[in-house]
Residue frames as a rotation matrix with the C-alpha (Angstrom) as fourth column:
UNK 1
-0.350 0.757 -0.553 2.62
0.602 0.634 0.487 -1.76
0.718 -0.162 -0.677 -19.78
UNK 2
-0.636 0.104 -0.765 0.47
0.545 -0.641 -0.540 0.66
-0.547 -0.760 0.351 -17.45
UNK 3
0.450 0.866 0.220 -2.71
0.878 -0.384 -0.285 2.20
-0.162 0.321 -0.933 -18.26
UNK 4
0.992 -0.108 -0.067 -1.00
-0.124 -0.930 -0.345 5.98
-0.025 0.351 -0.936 -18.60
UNK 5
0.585 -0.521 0.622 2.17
0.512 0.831 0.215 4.18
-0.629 0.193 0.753 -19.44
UNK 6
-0.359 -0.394 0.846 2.56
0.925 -0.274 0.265 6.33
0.127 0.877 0.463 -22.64
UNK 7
0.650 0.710 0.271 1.10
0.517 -0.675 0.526 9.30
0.556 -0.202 -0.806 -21.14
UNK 8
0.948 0.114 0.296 2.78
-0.217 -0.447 0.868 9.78
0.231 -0.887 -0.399 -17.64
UNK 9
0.756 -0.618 0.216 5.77
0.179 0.513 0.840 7.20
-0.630 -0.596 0.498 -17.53
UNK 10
-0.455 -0.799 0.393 7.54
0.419 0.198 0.886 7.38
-0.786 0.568 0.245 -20.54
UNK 11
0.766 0.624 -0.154 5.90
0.080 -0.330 -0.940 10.24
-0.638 0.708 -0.303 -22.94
UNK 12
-0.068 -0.777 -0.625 9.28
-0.790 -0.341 0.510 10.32
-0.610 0.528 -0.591 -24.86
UNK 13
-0.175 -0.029 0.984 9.21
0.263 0.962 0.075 6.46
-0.949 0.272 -0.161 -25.90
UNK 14
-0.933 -0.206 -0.295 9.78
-0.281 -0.096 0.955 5.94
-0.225 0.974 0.032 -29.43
UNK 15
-0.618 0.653 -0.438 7.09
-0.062 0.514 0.855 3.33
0.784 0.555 -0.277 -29.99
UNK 16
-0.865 0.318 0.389 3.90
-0.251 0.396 -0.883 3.18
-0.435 -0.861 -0.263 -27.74
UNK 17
-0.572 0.693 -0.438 1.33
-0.037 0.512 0.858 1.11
0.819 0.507 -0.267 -28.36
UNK 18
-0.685 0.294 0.666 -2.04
-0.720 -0.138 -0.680 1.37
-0.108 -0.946 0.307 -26.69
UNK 19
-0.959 0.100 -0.265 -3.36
-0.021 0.908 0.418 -1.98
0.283 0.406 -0.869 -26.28
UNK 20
-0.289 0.956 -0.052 -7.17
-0.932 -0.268 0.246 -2.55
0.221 0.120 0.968 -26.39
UNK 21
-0.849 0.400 -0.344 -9.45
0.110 0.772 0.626 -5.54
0.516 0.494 -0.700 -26.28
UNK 22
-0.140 0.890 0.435 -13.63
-0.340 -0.456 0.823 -5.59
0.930 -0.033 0.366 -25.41
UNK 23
-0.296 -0.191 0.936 -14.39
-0.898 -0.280 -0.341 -6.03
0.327 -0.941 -0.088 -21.97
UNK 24
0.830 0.540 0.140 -16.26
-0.534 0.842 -0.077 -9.32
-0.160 -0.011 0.987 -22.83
UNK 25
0.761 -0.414 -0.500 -12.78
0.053 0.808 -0.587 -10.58
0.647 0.420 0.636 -23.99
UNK 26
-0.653 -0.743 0.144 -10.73
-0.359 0.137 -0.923 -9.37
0.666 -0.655 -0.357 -21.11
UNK 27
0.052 0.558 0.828 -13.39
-0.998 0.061 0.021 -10.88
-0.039 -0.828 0.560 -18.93
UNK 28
0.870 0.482 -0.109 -12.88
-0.486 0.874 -0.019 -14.00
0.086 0.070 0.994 -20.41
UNK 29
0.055 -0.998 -0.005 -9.07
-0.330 -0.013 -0.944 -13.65
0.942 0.053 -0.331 -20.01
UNK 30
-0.247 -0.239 0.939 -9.21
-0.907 -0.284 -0.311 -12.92
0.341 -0.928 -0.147 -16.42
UNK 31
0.741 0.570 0.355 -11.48
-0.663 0.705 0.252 -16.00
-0.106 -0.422 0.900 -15.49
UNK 32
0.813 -0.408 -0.416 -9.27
0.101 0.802 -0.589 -18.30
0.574 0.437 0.693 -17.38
UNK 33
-0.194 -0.974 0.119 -6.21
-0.100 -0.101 -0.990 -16.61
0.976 -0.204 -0.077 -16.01
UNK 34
-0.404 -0.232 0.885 -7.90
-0.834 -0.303 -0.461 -16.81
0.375 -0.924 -0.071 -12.58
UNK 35
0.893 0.402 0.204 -8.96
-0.443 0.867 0.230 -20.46
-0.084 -0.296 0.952 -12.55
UNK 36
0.502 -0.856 -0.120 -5.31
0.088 0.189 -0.978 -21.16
0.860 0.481 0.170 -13.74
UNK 37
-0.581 -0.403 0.708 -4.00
-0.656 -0.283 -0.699 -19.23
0.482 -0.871 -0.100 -10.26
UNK 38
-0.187 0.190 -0.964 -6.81
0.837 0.545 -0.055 -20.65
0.514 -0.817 -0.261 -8.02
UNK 39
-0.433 0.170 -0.885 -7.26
0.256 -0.919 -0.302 -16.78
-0.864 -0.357 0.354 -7.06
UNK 40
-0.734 0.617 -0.285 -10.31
-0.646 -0.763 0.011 -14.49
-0.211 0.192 0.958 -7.60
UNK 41
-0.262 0.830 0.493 -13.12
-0.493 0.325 -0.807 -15.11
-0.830 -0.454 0.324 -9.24
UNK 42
-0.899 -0.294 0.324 -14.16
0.094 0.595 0.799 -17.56
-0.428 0.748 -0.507 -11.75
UNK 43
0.112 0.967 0.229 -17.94
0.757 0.066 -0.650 -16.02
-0.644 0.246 -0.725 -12.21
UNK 44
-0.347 -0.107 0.932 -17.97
0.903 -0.307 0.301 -14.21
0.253 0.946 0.203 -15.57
UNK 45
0.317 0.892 0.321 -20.58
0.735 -0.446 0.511 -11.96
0.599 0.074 -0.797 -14.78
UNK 46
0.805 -0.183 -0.565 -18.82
0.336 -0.643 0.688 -10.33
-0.489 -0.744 -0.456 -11.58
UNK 47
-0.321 -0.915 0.246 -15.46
0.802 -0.124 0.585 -10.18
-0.504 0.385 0.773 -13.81
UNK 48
-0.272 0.091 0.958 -17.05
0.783 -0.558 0.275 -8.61
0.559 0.825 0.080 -16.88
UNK 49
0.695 0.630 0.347 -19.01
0.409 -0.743 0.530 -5.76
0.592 -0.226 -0.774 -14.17
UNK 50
0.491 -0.713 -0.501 -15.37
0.441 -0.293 0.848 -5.17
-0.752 -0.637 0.170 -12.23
UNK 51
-0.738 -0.493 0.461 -13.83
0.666 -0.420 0.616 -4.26
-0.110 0.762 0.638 -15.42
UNK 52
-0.142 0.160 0.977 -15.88
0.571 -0.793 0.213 -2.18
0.809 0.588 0.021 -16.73
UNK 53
0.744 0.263 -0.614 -16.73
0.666 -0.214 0.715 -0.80
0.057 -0.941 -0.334 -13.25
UNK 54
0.474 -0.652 -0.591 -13.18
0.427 -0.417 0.802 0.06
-0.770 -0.633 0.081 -13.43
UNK 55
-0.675 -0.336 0.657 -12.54
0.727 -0.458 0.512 1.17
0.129 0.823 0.553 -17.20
UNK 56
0.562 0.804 0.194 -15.57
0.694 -0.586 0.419 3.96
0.451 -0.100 -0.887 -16.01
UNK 57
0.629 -0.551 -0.548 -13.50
0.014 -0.696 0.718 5.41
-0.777 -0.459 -0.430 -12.58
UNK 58
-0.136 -0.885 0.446 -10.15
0.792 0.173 0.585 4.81
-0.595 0.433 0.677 -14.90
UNK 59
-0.240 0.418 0.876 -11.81
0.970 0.075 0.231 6.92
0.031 0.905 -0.424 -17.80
UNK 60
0.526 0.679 0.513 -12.77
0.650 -0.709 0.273 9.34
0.549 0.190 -0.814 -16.15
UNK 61
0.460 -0.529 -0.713 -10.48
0.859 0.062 0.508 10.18
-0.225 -0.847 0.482 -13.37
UNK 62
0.917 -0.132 -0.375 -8.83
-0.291 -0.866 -0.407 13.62
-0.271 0.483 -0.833 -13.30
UNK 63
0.062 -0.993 -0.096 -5.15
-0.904 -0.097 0.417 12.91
-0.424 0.061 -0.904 -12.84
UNK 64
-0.680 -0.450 -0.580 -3.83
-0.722 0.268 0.638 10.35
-0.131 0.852 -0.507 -15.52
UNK 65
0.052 0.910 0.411 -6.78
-0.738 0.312 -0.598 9.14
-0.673 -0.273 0.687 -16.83
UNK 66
-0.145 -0.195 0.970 -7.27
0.433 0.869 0.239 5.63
-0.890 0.455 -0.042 -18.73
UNK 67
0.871 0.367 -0.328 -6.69
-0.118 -0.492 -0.863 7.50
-0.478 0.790 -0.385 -22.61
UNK 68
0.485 -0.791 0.373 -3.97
0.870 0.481 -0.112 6.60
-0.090 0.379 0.921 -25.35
UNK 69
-0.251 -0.604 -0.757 -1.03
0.254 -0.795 0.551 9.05
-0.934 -0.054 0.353 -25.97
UNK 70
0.544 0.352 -0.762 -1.64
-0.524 -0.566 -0.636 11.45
-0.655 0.745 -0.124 -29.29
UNK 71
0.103 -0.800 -0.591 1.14
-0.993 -0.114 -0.019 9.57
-0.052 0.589 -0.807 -30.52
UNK 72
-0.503 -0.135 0.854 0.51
-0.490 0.858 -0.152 5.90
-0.712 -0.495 -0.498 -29.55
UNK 73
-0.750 0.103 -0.653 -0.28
-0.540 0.475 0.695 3.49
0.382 0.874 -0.301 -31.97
UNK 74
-0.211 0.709 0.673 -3.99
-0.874 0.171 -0.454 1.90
-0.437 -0.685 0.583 -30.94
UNK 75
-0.652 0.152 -0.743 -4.17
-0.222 0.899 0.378 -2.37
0.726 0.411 -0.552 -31.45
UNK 76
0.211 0.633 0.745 -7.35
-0.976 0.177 0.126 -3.75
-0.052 -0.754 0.655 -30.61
UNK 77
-0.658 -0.723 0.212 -6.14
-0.753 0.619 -0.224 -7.19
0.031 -0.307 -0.951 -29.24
UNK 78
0.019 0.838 0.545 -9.70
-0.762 0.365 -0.535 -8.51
-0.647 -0.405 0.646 -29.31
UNK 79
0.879 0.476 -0.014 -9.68
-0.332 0.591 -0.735 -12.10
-0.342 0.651 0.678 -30.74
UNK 80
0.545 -0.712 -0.443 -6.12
-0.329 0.304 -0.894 -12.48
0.771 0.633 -0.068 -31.28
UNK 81
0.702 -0.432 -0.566 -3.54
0.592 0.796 0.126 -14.54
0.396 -0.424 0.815 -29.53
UNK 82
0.867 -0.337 -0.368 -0.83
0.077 -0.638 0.766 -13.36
-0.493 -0.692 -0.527 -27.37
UNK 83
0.162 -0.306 0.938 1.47
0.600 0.785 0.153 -14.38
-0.784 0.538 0.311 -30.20
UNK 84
-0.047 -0.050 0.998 -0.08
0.961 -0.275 0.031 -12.14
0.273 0.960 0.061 -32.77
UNK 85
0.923 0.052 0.381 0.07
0.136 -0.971 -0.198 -9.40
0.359 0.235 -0.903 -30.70
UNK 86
0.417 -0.909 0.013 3.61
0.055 0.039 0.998 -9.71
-0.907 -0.415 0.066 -29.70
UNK 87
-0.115 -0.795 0.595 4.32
0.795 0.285 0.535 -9.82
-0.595 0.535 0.600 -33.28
UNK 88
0.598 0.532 0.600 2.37
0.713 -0.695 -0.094 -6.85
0.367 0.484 -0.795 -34.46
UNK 89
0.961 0.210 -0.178 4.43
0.251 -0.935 0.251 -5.16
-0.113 -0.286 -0.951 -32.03
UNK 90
-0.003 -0.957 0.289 7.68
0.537 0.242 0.808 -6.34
-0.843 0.158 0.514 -32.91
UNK 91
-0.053 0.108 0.993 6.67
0.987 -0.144 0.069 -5.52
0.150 0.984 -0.099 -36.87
UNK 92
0.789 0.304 0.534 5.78
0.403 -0.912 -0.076 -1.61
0.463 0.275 -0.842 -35.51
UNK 93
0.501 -0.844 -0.193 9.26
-0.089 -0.272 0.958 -1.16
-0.861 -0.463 -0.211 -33.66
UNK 94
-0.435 -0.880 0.191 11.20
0.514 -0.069 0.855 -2.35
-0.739 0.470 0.483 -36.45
UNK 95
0.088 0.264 0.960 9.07
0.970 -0.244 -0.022 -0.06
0.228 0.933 -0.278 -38.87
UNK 96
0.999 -0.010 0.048 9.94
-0.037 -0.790 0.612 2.61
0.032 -0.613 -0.789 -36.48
UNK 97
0.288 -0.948 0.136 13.43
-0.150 -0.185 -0.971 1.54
0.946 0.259 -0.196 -36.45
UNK 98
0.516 -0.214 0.829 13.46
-0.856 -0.126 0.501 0.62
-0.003 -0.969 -0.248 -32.62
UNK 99
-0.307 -0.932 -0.195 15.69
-0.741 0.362 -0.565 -1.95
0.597 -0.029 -0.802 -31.61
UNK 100
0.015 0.416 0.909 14.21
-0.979 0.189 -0.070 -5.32
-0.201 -0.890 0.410 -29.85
């Protein structure tokens, strides 16, 4: 987990998966997940323009910048439960042969 994750932390890792989803659906994460807490904000609009705000600096940035490893396996996560991607990644470890 970690934006250069497969890049910077662990470029050996058998299995990395770089996880996606559109900024309209992690904006709609965050709210939810931040009316749940009771912390941040709960106005869409400012969510959805902080993200991308920050997938821009992230993106561009010299030193590990927000970009999948050559080797990383890219799931866009948009629309799907936390569920189905927890099993997608289970299903590409053991087709890799990792252990989990």
């Amino acid at each position: 987990e970690g934006r250069d994750i497969g890049t910077a932390v662990f470029p050996e890792a058998e299995l990395k998966v770089f996880l996606t989803a559109s900024a309209a659906e992690r904006a709609h994460r965050r709210v939810a997940q931040n009316e749940r807490r009771g912390v941040g904000s709960t106005d869409y609009a400012e969510v959805l323009a902080d993200i991308e705000r920050r997938d821009a600096i992230d993106s561009s940035r010299d030193t590990s910048p927000l970009k999948p490893a050559t080797d990383a396996v890219q799931m866009d996560s948009t629309g799907r439960t936390i569920e189905q991607v927890i099993e997608r990644i289970c299903a590409l470890a053991q087709e890799k042969g990792v252990h989990v």
